[in-house]
C-alpha positions as CSV (number, residue, x, y, z in Angstrom):
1,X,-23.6,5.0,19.6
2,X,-21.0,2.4,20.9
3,X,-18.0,0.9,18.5
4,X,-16.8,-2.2,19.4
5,X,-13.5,-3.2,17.7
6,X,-12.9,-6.8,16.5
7,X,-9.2,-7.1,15.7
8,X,-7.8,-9.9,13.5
9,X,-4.1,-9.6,14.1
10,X,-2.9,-12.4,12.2
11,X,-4.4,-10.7,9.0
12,X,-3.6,-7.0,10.4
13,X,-7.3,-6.5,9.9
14,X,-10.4,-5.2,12.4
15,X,-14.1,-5.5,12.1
16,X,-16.5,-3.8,13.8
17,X,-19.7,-3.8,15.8
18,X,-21.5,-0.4,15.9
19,X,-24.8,-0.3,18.0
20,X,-27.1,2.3,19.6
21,X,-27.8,-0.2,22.7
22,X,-30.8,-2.6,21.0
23,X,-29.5,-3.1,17.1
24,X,-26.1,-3.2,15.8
25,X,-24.8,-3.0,12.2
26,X,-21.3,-5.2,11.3
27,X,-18.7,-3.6,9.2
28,X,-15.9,-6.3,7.2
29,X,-16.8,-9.4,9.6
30,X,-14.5,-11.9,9.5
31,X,-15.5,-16.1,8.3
32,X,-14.8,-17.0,12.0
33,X,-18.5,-15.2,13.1
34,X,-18.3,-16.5,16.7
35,X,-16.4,-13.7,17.6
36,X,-18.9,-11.0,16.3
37,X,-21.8,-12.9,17.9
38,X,-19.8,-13.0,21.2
39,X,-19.4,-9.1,21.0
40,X,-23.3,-8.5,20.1
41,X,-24.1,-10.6,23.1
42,X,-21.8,-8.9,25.4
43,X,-23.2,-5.3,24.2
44,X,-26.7,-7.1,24.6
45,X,-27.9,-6.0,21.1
46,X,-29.5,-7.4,17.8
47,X,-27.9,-7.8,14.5
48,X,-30.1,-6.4,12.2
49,X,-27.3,-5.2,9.2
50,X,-24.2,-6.5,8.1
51,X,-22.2,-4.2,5.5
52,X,-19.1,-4.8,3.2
53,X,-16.6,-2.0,2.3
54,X,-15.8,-4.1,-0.6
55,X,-15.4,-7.6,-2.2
56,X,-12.3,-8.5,0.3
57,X,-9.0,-9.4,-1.3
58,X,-6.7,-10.9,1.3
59,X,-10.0,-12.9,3.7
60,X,-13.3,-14.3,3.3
61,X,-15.7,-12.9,4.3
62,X,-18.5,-14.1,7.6
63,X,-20.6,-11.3,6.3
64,X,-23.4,-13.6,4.4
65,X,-22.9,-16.4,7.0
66,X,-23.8,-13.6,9.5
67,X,-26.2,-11.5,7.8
68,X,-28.5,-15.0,7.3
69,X,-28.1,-17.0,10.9
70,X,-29.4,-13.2,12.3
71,X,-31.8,-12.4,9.3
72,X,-30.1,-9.1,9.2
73,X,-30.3,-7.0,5.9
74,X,-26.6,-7.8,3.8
75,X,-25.5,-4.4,2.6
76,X,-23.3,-4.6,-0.1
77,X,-22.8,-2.7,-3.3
78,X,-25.3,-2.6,-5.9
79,X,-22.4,-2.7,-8.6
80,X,-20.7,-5.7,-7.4
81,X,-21.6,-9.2,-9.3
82,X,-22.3,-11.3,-6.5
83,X,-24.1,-14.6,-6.7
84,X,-26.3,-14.7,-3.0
85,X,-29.4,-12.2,-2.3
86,X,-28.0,-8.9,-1.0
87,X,-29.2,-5.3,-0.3
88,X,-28.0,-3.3,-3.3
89,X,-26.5,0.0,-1.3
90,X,-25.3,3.0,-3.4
91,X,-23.4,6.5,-2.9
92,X,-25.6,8.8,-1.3
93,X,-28.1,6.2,0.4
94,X,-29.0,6.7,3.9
95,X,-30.1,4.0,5.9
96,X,-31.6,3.8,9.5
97,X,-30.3,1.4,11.9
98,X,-32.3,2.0,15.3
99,X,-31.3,5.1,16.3
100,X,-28.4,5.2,13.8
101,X,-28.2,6.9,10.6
102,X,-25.7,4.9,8.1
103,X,-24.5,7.4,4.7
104,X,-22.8,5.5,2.1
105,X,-20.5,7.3,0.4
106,X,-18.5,5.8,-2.6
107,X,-14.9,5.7,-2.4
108,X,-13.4,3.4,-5.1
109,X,-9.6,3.2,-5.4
110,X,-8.7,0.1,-3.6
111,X,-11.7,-1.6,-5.7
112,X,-13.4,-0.2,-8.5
113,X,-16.5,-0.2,-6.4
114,X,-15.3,0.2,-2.7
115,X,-17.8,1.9,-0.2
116,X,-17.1,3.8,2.8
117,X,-20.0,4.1,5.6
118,X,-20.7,7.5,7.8
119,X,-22.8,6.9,10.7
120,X,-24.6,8.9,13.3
121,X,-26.6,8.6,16.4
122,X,-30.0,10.4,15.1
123,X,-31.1,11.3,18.4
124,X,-28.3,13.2,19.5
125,X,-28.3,16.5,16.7
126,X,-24.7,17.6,16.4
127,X,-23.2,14.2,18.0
128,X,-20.4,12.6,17.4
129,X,-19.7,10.8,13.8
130,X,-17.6,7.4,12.8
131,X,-16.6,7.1,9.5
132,X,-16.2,3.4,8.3
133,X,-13.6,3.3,5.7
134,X,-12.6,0.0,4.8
135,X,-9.6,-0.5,2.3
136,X,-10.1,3.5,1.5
137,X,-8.5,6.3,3.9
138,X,-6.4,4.4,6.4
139,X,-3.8,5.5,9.8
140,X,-1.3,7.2,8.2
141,X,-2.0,5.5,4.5
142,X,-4.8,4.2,2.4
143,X,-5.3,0.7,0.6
144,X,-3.3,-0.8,-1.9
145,X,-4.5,-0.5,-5.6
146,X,-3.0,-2.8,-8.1
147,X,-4.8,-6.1,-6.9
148,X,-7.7,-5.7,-9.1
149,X,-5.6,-5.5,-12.4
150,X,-2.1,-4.1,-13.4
151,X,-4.1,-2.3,-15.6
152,X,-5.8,-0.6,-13.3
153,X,-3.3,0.4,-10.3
154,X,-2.5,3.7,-11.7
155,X,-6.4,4.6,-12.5
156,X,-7.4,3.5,-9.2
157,X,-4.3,5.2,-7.4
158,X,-5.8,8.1,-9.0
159,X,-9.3,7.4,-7.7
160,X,-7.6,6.8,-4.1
161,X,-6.6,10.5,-4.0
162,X,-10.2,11.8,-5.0
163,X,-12.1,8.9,-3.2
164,X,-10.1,10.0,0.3
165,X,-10.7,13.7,0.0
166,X,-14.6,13.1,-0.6
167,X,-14.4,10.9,2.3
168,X,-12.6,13.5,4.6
169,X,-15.8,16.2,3.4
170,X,-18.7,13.9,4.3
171,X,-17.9,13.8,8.0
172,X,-16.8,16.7,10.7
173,X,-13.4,16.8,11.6
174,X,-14.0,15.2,15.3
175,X,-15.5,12.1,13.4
176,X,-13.5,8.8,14.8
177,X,-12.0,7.0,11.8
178,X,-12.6,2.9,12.0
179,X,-9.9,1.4,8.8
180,X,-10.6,-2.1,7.9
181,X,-7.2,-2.4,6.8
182,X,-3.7,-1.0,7.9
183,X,-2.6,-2.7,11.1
184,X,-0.2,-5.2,9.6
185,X,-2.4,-6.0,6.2
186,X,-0.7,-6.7,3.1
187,X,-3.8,-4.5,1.7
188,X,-2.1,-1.4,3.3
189,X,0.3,0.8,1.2
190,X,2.9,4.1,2.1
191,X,4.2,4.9,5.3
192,X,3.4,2.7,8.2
193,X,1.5,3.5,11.5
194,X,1.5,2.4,14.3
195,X,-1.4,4.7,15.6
196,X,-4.4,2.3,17.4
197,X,-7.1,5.2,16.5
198,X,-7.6,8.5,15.0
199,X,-10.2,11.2,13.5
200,X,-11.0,12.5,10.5
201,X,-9.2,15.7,11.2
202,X,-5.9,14.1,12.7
203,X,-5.6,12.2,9.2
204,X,-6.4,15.4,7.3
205,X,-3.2,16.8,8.8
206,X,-0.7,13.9,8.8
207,X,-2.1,11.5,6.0
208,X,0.4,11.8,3.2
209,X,-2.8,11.1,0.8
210,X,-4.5,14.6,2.1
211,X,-1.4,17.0,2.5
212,X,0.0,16.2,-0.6
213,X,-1.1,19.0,-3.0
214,X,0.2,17.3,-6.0
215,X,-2.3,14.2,-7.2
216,X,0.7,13.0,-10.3
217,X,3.3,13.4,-7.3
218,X,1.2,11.3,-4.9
219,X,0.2,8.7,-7.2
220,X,3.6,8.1,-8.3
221,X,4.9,7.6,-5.0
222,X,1.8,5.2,-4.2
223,X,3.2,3.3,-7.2
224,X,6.6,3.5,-6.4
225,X,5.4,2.0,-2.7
226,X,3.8,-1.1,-4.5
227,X,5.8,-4.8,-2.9
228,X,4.3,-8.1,-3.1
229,X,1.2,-9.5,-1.9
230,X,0.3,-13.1,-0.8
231,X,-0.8,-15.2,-3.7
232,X,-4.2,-16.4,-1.5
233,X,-5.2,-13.2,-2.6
234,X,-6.0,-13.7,-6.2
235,X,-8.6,-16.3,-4.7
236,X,-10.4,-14.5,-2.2
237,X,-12.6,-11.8,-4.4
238,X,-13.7,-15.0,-6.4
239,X,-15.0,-16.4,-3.3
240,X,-16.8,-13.5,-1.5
241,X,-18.4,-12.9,-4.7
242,X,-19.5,-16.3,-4.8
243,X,-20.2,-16.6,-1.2
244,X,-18.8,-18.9,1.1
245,X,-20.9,-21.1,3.5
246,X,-19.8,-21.4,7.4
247,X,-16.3,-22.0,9.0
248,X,-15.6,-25.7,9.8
249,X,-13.6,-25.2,13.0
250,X,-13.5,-28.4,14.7
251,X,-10.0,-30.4,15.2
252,X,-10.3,-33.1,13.4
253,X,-9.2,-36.7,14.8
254,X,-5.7,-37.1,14.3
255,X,-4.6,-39.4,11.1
256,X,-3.2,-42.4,11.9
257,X,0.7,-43.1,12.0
258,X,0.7,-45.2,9.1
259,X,-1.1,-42.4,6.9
260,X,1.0,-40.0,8.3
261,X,3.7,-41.8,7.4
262,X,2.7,-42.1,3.4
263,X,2.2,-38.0,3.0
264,X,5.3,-37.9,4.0
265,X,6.8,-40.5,1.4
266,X,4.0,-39.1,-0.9
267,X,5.7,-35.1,-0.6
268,X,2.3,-34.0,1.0
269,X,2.4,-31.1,2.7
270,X,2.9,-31.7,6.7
271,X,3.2,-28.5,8.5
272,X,5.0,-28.2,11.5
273,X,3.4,-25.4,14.6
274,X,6.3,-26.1,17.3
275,X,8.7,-23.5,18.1
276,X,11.3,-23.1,15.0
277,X,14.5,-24.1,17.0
278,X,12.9,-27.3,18.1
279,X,11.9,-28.1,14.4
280,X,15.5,-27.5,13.7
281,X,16.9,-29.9,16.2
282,X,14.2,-32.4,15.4
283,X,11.6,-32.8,13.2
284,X,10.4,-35.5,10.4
285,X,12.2,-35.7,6.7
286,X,9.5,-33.8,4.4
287,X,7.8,-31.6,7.0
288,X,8.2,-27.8,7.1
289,X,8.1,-25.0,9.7
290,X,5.6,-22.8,10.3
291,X,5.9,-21.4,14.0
292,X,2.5,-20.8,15.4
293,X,2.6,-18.6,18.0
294,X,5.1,-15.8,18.0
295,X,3.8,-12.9,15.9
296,X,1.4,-12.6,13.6
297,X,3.1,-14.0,10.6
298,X,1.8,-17.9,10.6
299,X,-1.3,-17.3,8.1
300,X,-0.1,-15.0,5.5
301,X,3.0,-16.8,4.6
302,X,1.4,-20.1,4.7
303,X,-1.1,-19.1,2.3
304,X,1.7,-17.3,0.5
305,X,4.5,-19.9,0.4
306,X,2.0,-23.4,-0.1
307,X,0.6,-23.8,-3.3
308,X,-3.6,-23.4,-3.3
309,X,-5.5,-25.9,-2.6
310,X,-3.2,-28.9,-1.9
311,X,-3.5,-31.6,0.7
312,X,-2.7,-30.1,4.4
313,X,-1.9,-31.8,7.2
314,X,-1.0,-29.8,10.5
315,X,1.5,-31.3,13.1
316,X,1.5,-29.5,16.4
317,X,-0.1,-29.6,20.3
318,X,-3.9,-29.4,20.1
319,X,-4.6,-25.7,21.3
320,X,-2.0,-24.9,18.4
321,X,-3.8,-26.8,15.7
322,X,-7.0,-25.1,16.7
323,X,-6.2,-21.6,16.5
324,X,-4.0,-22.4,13.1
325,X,-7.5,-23.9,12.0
326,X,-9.6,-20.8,12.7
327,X,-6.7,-18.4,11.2
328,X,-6.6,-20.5,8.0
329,X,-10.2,-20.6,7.1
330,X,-10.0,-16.6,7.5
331,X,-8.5,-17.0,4.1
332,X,-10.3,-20.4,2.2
333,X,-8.1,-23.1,3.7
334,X,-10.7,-25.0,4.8
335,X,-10.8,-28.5,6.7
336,X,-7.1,-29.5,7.0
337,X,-6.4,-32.9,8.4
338,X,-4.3,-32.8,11.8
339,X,-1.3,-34.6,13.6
340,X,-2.3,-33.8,16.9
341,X,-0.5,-33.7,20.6
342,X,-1.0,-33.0,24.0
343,X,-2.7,-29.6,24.6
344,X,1.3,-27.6,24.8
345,X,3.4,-30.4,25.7
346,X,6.1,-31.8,23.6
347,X,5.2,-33.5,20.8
348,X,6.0,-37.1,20.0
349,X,7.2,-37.5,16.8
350,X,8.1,-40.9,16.7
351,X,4.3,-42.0,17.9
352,X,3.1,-39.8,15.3
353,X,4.9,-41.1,12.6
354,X,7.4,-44.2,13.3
355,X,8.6,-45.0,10.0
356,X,9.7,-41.7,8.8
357,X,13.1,-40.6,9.7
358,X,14.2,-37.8,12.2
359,X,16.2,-34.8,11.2
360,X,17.8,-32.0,12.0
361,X,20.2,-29.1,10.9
362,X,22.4,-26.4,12.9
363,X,20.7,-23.0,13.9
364,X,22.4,-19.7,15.4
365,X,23.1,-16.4,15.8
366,X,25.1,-13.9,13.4
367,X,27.9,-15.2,15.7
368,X,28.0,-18.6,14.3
369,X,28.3,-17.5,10.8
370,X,30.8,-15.0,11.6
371,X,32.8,-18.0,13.6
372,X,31.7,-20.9,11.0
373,X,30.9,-19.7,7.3
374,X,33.5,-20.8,5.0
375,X,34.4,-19.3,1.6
376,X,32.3,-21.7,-0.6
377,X,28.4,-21.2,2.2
378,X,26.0,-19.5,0.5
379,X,24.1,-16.6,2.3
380,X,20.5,-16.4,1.6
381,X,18.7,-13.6,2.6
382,X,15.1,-14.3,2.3
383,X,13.1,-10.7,2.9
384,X,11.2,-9.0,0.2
385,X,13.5,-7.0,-2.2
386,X,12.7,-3.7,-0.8
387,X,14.6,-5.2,2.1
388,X,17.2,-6.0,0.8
389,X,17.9,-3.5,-0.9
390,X,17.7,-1.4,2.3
391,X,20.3,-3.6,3.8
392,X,21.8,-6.6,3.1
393,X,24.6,-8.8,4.1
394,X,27.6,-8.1,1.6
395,X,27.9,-11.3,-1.2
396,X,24.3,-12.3,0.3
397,X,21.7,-13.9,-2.4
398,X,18.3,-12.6,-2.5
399,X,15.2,-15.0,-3.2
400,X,12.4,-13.9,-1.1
401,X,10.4,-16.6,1.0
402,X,7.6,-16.5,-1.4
403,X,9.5,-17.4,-4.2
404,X,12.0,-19.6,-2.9
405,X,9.9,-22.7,-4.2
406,X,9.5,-21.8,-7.8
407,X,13.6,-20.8,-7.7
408,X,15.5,-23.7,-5.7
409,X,17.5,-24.7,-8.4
410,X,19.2,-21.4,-9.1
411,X,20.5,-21.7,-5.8
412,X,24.2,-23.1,-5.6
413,X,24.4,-26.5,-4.4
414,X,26.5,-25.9,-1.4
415,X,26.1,-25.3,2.5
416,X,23.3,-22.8,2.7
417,X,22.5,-19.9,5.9
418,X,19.5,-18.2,5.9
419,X,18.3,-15.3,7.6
420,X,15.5,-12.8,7.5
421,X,14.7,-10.1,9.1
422,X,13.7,-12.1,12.5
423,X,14.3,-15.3,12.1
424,X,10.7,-16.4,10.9
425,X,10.7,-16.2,7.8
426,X,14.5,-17.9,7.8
427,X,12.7,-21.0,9.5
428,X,10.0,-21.1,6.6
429,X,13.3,-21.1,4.0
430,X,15.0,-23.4,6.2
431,X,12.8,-26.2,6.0
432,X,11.9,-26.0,2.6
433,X,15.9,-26.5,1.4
434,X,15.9,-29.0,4.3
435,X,12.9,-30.6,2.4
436,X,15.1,-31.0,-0.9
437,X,18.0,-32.0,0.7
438,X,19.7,-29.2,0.6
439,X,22.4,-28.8,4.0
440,X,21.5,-25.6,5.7
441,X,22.2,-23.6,8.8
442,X,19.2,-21.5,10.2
443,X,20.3,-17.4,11.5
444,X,17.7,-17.3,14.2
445,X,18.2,-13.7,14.7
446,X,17.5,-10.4,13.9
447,X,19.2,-8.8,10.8
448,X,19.4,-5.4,13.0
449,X,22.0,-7.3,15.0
450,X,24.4,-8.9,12.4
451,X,26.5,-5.7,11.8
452,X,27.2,-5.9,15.9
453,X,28.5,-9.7,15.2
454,X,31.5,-8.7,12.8
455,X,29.0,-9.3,9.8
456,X,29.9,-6.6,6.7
457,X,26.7,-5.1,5.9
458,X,26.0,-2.9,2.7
């Protein structure tokens, strides 16, 4: 039995190819399926199964595309209302894939109907064991519960504790452990790890789900752990139970300056890839940064930040516009137009759109502010809550990133600096008051660093 890991770290997700040398099963494939089929060619082996832990709430899924191009049996839960032909798989079934055995054991708690997978090489009695586990037992953690329903979360955070200790009992101790989620996912709750794999046993030891003795003590600190999620997620469940047909990947020809020029006018949504300093020094009136490139940050707080489903145009070099294409179909953006450059060479503006002002506002470091702010600037911290409250900048407002569009007029109208926790998120926030009009000076630094500039910090 070989396990080939398919990371997604853009989503902080993996998917996985397990194969005994001639067939393969999929675990949680990704829409972007060109990856999967590379790995099964590499390995040299068939796809005959594809499986879901669960109806996915933060992508959508490749696992029908998949399961049909290869004719390979689609294993998903009997108990799931799906629209598309599946093999109904329930707790207890064991299914052969070549050599491999596949249990599936049900572990609800980060869905009412999640499934975890067990598999075993058959011909080797007393081998070694993976254990697939989805949005269930994770490094460290296990998967958030309250994006089925707030009326739900604490039922299911109660299932969580049962579901991971029945998990832990259907495999040895030396079983590898395969998470779908909990390597940057917004799926993930509790403590963080940074582990890159781990057994059954390790996690019996150290996961904070199986030492704590006390299932009302654990659940009320899962609940207590609860923070935002991107809204994209309240539409991918909708689609994987619907199914969703193939990725459309292509960069499209670039729209003409003229058109460019009237989403702009219009207030239709022209994203900026380049680097978030040189959007600051120059970009065009109505456009908004989102960095490509540096970290893993660009498709969760697009889908988070831009309202669903509206008109998308991408502005950017051509290798950067295709990779933002393939990350944003992971999660239902599908087809956006393009303003498109030289593969990583400075971008144009004035060729891409000539009637459409250029514009600009001051960026720095915690040393700026410290030198510059005067007694009337606003500071706008834009992390999560949980952040701030951490940590914050004394007399600093709090609107997080994801909210800022819905609360733009609560903010003062007066010289604005914005900082994050990086800088990226700052950039997002940046643009966005730019976009209004509002006068603003990005932090492009990390909030670690500001108490070393002079800056009083709570």
């Amino acid at each position: 039995m070989d396990v080939v890991v398919i990371e997604t770290p853009q989503l902080g997700d993996r998917s996985y190819l397990v194969h005994d040398g001639t067939v393969a099963l999929v675990i949680d494939p990704q829409r972007d399926i060109d990856r999967v089929e590379a790995a099964a060619a590499d390995a040299g082996v068939r796809i005959t199964h594809v499986a879901e832990t669960h109806l996915h709430n933060d992508y959508v899924t490749g696992g029908l595309i998949l399961a049909e191009k290869h004719g390979a049996d689609y294993l998903v839960n009997g108990a799931d209302e799906v629209s598309f032909a599946r093999v109904p798989v329930s707790d207890g079934q064991v299914l052969r894939v070549g050599r491999l055995l596949v249990t599936v054991v049900a572990t609800p708690g980060h869905t009412h109907t999640h499934l975890s997978y067990v598999v075993r090489d058959d011909a080797h009695d007393g081998g070694p064991e993976a254990v697939f586990s989805g949005g269930s037992l994770l490094y460290g953690s296990v998967g958030r519960t309250d994006l089925v329903s707030p009326h739900d979360t604490a039922t299911l955070a109660h299932q969580q504790y049962s579901s991971v200790r029945r998990l832990v009992d259907s495999a040895k101790p030396d079983a590898a452990l395969y998470p779908t989620h909990g390597f940057g996912s917004f799926c993930s709750i509790g403590p963080a790890s940074h582990q890159d794999s781990s057994t059954i046993g390790e996690q019996t030891e150290a996961n904070h789900a199986l030492t704590d003795p006390n299932e009302e003590h654990f659940v009320s600190e899962l609940l207590a752990n609860i923070t935002a999620y991107p809204a994209y997620y309240a539409h991918m469940s909708p689609l994987n139970a619907a199914g969703v047909g193939p990725a459309h990947l292509a960069v499209p020809d670039s729209v003409d300056a003229k058109e460019l020029d009237r989403r702009l006018t219009a207030g239709e949504w022209v994203v900026d890839l380049r680097n978030r300093v040189a959007f600051a020094d120059n970009h065009l009136h109505g456009s908004v940064s989102f960095e490509y490139g540096r970290g893993d940050n660009f498709t969760s707080y697009l889908g988070w930040v831009i309202p669903w489903k509206q008109p998308l145009t991408l502005l950017g070099p051509r290798d950067e516009v295709e990779k933002a294409i393939r990350d944003l179909a992971r999660i239902g953006i599908e087809s956006p137009d393009a303003a498109v450059g030289p593969h990583g060479r400075t971008i144009d503006l004035r060729a891409l759109a000539p009637e459409s002002p250029q514009v600009s506002y001051p960026h720095g470091d915690w040393s700026l502010l410290s030198r510059e702010r005067k007694p009337e600037d606003v500071v706008l911290d834009v992390r999560r809550p949980e952040e701030f409250e951490a940590s914050h900048v004394l007399g600093a407002l709090n609107v997080p990133v994801h909210e800022l569009l819905g609360r733009i007029t609560e903010l003062p109208e007066a010289r604005t600096w914005v900082h994050c926790a990086t800088g990226y998120r700052a950039s997002v926030a940046a643009s966005l008051l730019d976009r209004t009009g509002r006068e603003v000076v990005l932090i492009d630094a990390r909030f670690r660093d500001a108490a070393g500039a002079g800056i009083e910090t709570s």
